[in-house]
C-alpha positions as CSV (number, residue, x, y, z in Angstrom):
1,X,0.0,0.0,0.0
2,X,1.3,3.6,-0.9
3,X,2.3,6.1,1.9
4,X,0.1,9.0,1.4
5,X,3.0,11.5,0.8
6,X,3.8,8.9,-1.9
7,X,0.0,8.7,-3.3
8,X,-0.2,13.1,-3.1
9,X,3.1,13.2,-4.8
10,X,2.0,10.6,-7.6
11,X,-1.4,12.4,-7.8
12,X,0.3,15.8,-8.7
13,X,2.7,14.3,-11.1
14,X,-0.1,13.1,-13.0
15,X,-2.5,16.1,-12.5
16,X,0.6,17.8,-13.9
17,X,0.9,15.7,-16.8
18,X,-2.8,15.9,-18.0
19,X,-2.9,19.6,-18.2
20,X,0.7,20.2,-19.7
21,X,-0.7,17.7,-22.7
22,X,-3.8,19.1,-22.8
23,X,-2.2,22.7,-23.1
24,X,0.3,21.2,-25.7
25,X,-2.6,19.8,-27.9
26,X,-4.5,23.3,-27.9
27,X,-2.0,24.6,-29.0
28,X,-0.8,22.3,-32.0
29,X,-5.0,23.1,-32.9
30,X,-4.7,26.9,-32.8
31,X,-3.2,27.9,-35.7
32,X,-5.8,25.9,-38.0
33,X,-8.6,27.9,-35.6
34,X,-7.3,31.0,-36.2
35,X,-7.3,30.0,-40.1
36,X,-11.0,30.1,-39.4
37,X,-11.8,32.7,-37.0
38,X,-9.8,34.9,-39.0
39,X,-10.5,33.8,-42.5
40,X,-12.3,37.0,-43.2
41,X,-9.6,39.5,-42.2
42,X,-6.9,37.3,-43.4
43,X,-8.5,37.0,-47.0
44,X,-8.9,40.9,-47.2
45,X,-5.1,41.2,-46.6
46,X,-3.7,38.1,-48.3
47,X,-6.1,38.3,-51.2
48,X,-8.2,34.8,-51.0
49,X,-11.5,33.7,-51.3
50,X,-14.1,31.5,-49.2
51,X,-13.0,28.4,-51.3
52,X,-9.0,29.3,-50.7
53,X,-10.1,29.4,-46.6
54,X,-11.6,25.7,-47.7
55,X,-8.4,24.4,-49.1
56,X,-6.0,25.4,-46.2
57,X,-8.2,24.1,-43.2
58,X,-8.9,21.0,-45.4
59,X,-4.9,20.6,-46.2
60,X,-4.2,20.8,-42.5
61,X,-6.6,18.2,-41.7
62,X,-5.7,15.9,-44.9
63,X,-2.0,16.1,-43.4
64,X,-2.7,14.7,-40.2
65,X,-4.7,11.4,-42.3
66,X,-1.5,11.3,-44.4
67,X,1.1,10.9,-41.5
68,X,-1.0,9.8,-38.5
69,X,-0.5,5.7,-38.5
70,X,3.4,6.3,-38.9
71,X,3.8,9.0,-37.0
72,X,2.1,6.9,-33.8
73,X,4.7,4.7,-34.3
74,X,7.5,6.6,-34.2
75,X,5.7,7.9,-31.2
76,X,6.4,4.0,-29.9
77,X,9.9,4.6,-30.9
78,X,11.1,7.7,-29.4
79,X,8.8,8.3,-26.4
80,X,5.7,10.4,-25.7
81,X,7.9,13.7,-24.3
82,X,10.0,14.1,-27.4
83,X,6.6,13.3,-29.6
84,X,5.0,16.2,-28.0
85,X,7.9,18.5,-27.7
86,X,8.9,17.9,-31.2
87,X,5.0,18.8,-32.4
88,X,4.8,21.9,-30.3
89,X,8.3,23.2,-31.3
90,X,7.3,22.9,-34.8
91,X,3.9,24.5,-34.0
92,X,5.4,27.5,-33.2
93,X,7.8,27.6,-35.6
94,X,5.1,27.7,-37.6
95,X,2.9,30.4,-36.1
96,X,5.8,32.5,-36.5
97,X,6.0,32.0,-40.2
98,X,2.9,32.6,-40.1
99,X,3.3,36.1,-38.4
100,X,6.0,37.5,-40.2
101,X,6.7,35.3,-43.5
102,X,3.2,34.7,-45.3
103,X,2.4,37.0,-47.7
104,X,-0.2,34.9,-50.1
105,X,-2.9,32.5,-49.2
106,X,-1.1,29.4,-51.3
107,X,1.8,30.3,-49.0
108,X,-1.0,29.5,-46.1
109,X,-2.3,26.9,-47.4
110,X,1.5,24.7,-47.4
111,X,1.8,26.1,-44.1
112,X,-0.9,24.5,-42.6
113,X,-0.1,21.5,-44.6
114,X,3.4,21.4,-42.6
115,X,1.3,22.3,-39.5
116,X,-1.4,19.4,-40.1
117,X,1.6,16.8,-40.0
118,X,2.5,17.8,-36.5
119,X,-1.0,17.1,-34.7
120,X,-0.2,13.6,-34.8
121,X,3.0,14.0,-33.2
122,X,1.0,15.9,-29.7
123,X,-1.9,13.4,-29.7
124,X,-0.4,10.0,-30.2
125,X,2.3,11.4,-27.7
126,X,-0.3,12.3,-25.3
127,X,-2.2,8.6,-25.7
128,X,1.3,7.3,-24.7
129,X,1.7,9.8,-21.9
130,X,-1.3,8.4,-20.0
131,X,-1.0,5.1,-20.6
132,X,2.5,5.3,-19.4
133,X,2.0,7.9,-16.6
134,X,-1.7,7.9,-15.6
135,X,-3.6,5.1,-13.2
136,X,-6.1,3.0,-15.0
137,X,-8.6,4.6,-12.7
138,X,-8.4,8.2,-14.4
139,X,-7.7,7.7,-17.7
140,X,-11.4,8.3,-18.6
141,X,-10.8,11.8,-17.1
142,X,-7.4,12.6,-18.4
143,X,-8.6,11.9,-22.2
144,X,-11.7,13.7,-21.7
145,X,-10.0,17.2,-20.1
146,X,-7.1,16.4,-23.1
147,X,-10.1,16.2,-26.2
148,X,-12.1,19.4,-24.3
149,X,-8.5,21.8,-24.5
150,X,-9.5,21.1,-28.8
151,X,-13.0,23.6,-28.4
152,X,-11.7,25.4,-25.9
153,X,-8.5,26.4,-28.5
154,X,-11.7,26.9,-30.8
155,X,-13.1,29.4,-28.6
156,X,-10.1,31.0,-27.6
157,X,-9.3,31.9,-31.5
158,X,-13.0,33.3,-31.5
159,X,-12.3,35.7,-29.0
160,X,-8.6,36.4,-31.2
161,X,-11.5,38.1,-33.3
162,X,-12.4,41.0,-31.7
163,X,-9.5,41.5,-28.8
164,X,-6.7,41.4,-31.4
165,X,-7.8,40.8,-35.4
166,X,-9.8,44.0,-35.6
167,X,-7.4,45.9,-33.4
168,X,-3.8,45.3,-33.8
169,X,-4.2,42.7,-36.8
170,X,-4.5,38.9,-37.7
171,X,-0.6,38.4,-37.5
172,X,-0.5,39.3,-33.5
173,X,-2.9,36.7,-33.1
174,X,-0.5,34.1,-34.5
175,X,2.6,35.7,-32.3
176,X,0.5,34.1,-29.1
177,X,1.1,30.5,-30.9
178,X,4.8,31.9,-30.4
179,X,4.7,32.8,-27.0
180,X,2.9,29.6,-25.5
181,X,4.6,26.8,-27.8
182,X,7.9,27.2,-25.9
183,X,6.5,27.9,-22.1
184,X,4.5,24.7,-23.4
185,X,7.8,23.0,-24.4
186,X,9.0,23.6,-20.6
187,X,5.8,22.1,-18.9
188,X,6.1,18.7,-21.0
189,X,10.0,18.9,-20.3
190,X,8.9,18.7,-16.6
191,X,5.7,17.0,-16.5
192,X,5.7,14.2,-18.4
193,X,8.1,11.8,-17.2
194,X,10.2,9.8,-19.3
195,X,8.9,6.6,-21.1
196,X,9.4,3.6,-19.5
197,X,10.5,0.5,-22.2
198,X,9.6,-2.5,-19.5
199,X,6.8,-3.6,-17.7
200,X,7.6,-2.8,-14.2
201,X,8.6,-5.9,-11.7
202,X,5.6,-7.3,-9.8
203,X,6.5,-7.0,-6.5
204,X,4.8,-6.8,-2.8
205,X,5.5,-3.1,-2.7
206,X,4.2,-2.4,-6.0
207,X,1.3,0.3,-5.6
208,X,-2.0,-1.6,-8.0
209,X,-2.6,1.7,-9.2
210,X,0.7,2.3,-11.0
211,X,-0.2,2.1,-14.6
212,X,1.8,-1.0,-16.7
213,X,3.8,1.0,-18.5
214,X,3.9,0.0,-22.5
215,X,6.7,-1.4,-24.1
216,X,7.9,-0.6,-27.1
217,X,7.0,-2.9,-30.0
218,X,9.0,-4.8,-31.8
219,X,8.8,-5.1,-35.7
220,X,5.9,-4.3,-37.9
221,X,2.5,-3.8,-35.5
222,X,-0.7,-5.2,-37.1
223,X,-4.1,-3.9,-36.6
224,X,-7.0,-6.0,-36.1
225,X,-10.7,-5.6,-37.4
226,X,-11.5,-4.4,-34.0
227,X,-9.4,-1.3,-34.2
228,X,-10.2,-0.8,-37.8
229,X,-13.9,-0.7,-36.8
230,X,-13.5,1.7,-34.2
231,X,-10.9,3.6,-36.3
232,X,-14.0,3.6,-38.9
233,X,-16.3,4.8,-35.9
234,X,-14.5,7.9,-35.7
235,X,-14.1,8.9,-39.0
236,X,-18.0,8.5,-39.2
237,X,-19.3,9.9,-36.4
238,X,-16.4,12.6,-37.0
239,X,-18.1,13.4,-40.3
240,X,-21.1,14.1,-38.7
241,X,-20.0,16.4,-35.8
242,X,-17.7,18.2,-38.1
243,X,-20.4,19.3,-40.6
244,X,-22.2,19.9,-37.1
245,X,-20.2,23.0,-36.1
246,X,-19.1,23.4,-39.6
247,X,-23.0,24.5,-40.9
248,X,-24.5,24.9,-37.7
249,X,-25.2,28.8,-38.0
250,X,-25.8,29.2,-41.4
251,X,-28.3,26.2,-41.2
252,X,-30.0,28.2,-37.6
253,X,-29.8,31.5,-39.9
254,X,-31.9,29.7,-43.1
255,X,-34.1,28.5,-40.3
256,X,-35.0,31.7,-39.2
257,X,-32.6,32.7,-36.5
258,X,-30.7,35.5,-36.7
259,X,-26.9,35.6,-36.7
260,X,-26.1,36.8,-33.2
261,X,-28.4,34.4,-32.4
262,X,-26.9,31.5,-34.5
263,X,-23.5,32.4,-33.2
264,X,-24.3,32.1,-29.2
265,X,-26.4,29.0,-30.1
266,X,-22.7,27.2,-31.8
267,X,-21.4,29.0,-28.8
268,X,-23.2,27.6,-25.8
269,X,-23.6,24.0,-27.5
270,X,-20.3,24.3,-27.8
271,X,-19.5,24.9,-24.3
272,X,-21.7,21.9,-23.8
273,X,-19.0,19.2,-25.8
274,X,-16.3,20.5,-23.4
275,X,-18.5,19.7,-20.3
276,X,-20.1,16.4,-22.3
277,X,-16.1,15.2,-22.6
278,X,-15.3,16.0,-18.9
279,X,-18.4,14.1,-17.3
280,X,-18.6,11.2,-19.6
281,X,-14.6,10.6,-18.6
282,X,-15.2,10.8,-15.1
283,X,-18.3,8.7,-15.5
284,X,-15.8,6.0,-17.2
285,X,-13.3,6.0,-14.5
286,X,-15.9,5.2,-11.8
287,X,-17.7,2.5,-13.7
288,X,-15.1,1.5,-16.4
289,X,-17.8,-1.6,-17.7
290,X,-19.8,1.6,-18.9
291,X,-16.9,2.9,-21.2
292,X,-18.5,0.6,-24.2
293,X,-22.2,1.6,-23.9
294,X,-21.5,5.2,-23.0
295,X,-19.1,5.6,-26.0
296,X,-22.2,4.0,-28.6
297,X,-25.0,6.0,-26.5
298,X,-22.9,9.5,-27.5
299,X,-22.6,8.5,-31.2
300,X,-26.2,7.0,-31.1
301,X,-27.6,10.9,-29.4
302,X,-25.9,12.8,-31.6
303,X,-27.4,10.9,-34.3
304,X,-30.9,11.4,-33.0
305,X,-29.3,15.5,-32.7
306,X,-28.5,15.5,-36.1
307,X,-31.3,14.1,-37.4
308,X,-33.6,16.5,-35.0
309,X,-32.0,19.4,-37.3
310,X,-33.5,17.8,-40.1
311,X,-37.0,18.9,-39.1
312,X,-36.0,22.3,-39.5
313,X,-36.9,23.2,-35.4
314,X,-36.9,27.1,-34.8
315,X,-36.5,29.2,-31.5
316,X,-36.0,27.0,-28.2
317,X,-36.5,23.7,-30.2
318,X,-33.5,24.9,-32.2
319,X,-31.4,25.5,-29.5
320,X,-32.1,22.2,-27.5
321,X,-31.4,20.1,-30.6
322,X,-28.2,21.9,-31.3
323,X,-27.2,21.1,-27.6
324,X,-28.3,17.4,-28.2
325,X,-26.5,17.2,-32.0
326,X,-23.3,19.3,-30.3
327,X,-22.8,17.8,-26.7
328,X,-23.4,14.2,-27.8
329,X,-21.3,14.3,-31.1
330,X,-18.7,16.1,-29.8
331,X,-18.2,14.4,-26.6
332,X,-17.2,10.6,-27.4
333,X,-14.0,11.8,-28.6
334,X,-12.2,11.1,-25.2
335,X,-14.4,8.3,-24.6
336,X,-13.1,6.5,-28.0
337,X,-9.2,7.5,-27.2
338,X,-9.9,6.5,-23.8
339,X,-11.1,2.3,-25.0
340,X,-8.6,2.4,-28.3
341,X,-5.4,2.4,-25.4
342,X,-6.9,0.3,-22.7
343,X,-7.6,-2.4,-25.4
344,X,-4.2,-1.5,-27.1
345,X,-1.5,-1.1,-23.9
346,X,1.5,-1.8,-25.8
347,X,1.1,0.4,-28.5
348,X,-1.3,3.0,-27.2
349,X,0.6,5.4,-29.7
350,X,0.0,3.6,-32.7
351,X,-3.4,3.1,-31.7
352,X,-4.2,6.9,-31.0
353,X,-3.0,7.0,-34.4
354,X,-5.9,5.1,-35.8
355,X,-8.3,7.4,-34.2
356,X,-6.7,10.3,-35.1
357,X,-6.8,9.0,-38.9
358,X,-10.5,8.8,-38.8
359,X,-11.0,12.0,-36.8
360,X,-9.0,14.1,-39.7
361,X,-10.6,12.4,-42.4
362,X,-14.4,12.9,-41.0
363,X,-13.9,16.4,-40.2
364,X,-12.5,16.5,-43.9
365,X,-15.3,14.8,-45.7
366,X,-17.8,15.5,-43.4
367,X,-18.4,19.5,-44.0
368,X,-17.4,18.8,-47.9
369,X,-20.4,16.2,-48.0
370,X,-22.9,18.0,-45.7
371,X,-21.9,20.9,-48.3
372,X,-22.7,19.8,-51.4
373,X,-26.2,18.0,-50.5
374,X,-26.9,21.7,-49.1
375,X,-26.0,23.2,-52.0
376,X,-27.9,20.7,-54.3
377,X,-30.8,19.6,-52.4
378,X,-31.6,20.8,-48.9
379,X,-30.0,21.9,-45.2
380,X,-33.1,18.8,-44.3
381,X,-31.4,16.2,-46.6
382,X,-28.2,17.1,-45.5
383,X,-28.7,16.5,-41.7
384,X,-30.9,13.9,-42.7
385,X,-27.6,12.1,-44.2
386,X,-25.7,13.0,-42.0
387,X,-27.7,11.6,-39.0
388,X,-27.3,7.9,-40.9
389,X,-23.3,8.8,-41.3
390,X,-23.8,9.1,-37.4
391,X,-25.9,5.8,-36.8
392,X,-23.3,3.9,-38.9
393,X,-20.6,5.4,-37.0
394,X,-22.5,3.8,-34.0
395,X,-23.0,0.8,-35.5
396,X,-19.1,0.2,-36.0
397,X,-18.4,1.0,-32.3
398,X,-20.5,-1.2,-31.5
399,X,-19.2,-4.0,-33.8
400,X,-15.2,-3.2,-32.6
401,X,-16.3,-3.1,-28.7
402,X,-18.0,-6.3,-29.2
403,X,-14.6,-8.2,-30.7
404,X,-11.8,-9.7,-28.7
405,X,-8.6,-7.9,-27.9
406,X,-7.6,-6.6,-31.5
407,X,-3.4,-6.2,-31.8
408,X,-0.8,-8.1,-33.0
409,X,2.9,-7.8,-33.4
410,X,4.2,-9.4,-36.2
């Protein structure tokens, strides 16, 4: 049994490492949030259209498909703190470019590109961060606080709009990615300890809540139908919340609502993924047999969300479905990270990297999908397809939670 100045100590280590990798993540995200918060005002001085704003966030996302899978396993390789240090470093370096270097939007767009490659880095480091360095017991929680810094970076670059874009210009706002990426650099350097390559010795004095540290694979690992499925999961139910906050207020402002309106509505439902990802992670730790069900419910109510919008709702009924379609299809994400490394511990990098696949290419086909049904048919058909990209998302959860441990070194 742990002394308790041993169990404080280990509880401050890893409350120390959840909120320097959640702090790193956000701000890998920002400079693609910024792309959109600031598309306007960039456009006017950079010379590019709507469709330009489409290519670079798409390019960024598109980058982090390309390189995720082999980029988690060089994560395996070299260790979650130099994964995540490497990301932010480059991050920066980027946000500077950025700052003082851009001059057209083509320029932005290969920027972004070069950005989108690094997200993989952060994330798949942070999946072997906790697996290495958090108990069992609070993984649930550490995944959900790391997947709610990602709308919180969202709303932080909507705020970049009026403090700093219409004030001092779009290119201070891109100076703050220079500021934090190094002070972020320092908090992994002493937060996140450094990997461990064994399985720690089962001994009497062992404390049961140390986490088994991964090891690092050896040769080529192979993943199974179950982590396929679930890697499918994502992309689908990815698709669905990505159009979600993508076409959310210009759907609310063809319903009716007014813009102000529309914007507070993305706003609050947004608000409510961060909290959706924070409860449903505690939820997990407490009763981990409801990981499974809790992850398929989210995909299943963001579904129902979706296909609520469908019925073209106005006023309060807009609002409440918006919260439903938000909440739930933004808040599996920790939930799914969280059940791709418990089922995964020796390559909870490589896993991560599965998910993170399906995440970038959902939130890129998602919004181009829900776009041009909208364009050709309907904002109704649109959700109304959408809402079956979401039940098929569920159904593949489903199908990958039901199937036996799923990873093989070859």
């Amino acid at each position: 049994m742990a002394r308790p100045s041993l169990t404080i100590g280990r509880s401050l280590g890893t409350n120390a490492t959840i909120g320097a990798t959640s702090v790193a993540l956000a701000t890998t995200m920002v400079p693609v949030f910024l792309v959109g918060a600031l598309s306007t005002v960039i456009g006017d001085d950079l010379g590019f259209d709507e469709a330009v704003t489409g290519a670079i966030v798409t390019g960024f996302y598109l980058a982090a498909a390309v390189v995720a899978m082999p980029l988690g396993a060089l994560t395996e390789r070299i260790g979650a703190g130099r994964a995540m240090r490497s990301g932010v470093l480059l991050s920066a370096a980027g946000c500077l470019v950025a700052a003082t270097l851009v001059t057209t939007g083509w320029q932005l767009a290969a920027l972004m590109i070069v950005l989108g490659a690094t997200l993989p880095l952060v994330d798949t480091g942070a999946a072997r961060a906790f697996t290495t360095s958090v108990p069992v017991g609070r993984r649930g929680m550490a995944f959900g606080i790391k997947e709610a810094s990602v709308p919180l970076a969202s709303m932080l670059a909507g705020l970049s709009v009026p403090l700093l874009a219409t004030t001092v210009g779009w290119r201070v706002a891109f100076l703050g990615g220079v500021v934090v990426g190094p002070l972020a650099v320092v908090a992994l350097r002493l937060a996140v300890p450094a990997d461990r390559t064994r399985l720690p010795a089962t001994t009497g004095s062992q404390d049961r809540d140390d986490p088994p540290a991964p090891t690092r694979p050896r040769g080529r690992v192979s993943l199974r139908r179950s982590v396929r499925l679930l890697a499918a999961s994502f992309a689908l139910a990815g698709a669905g919340g990505a159009a979600v906050v993508t076409f959310l207020v210009p759907a609310a402002v063809d319903s009716g609502m007014s813009g102000a309106s529309a914007g507070l509505t993305l706003a609050v439902a947004s608000a409510g993924g961060i909290v959706a990802r924070l409860v449903a992670g505690v939820v997990a730790d407490r009763r981990p047999t409801t990981l499974g069900p809790l992850l398929v419910t989210a995909m299943l109510a963001g579904a129902a969300g979706t296909a609520g919008l469908a019925l073209r709702p106005t006023g309060a009924a807009l609002v409440a479905v918006a919260l439903v379609a938000l909440t739930a299809g933004w808040g599996w994400t920790g939930l799914g990270f969280t059940a791709l490394t418990q089922f995964v511990p020796h390559a909870p990098a490589t896993a991560a990297g599965a998910g993170i696949l399906g995440l970038a290419l959902g939130g890129t086909i998602g919004p181009t999908l829900f776009g041009q049904l909208a364009a050709r048919g309907s904002y109704p058909l649109g959700w109304s397809v959408l809402a079956a990209v979401f039940f098929a998302g569920a159904v593949c959860a489903y199908a990958g939670l039901r199937i036996d441990r799923f990873m093989a070194v070859d």
